[in-house]
Structures are given as structure tokens and as C-alpha cells.
C-alpha positions as CSV (number, residue, x, y, z in Angstrom):
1,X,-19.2,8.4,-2.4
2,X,-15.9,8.8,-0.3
3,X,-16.4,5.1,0.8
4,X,-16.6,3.7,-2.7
5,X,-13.9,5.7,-3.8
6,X,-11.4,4.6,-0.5
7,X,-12.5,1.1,-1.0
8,X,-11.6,1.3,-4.6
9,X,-7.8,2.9,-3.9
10,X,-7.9,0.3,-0.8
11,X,-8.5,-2.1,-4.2
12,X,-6.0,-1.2,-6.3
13,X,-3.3,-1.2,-3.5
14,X,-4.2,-4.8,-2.3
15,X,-3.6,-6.0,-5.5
16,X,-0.3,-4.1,-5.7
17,X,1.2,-5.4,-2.8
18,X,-0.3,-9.0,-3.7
19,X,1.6,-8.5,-7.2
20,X,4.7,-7.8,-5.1
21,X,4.3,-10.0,-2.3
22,X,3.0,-13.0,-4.1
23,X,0.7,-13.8,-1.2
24,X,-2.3,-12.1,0.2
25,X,-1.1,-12.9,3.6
26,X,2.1,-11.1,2.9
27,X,0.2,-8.3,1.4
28,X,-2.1,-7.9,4.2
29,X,0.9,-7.8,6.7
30,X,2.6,-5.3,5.0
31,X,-0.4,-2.9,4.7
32,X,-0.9,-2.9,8.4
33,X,3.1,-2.3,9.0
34,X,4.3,0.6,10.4
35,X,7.0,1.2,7.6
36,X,10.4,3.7,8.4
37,X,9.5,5.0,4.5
38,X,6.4,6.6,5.5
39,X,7.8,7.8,8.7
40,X,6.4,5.2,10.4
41,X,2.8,5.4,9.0
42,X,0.8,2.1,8.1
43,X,0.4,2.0,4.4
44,X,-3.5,0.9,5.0
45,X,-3.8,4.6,6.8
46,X,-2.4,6.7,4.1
47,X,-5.2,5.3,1.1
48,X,-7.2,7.6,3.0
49,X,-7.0,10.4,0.6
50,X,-5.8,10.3,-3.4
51,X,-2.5,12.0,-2.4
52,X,-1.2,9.2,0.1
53,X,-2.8,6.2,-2.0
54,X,-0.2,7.4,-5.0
55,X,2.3,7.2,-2.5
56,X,1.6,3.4,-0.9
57,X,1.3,2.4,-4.7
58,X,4.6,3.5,-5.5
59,X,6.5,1.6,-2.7
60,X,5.6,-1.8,-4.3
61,X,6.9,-0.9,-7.1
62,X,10.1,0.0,-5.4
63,X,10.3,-3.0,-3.0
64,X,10.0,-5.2,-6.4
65,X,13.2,-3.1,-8.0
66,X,14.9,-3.2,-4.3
67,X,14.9,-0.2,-3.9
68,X,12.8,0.0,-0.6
69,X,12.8,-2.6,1.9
């Protein structure tokens, strides 16, 4: 059950950052990037659990307002 559910927040984010990037290549590169915002955590680490999936879903969001980078 844990599985389904990461690979269904794993989901969700891909097509976030696919939305944002444009490009699944982008996307994919940015998922496995150590990022300053999450103190140097690879988005793709944190969808582990509910709590850090709602925070890599928020960044693209931001990035598309430029308000992260």
C-alpha cells in the first residue's frame, strides 16, 4: 500500500514539475537536484512521506511565479 501511494505522490509531482518545466527532461533533472530551498535535499527524496510531497509540490508553483529559483 505505501508503494502505490509514493508512486502516486511521485505522480502528481512529475507532472508538476513537467507543468513548470515544460519538458520531462527538465523535470526529471530538477527532481534529482540537490536544491538550497530544501536545504540541500533532492526533491525526489522528500515524496517519501505526505508531509514532504506537499512541500516539493509547492516549489513548482513558486518557480512558475519566480519566486524560487
Amino acid at each position: 500500500m505505501e508503494q502505490t501511494n509514493r508512486s502516486a505522490r511521485l505522480a502528481r509531482v512529475k507532472a508538476l514539475a513537467e507543468e513548470t518545466f515544460g519538458d520531462k527532461d527538465k523535470a526529471d533533472r530538477w527532481l534529482h537536484r540537490e536544491l538550497a530551498l530544501l536545504d540541500g535535499q533532492r526533491p525526489i527524496d522528500l515524496i517519501s512521506t505526505p508531509a514532504g510531497t506537499r512541500t516539493v509540490e509547492n516549489l513548482p508553483a513558486s518557480i512558475a511565479w519566480g519566486a524560487a529559483l
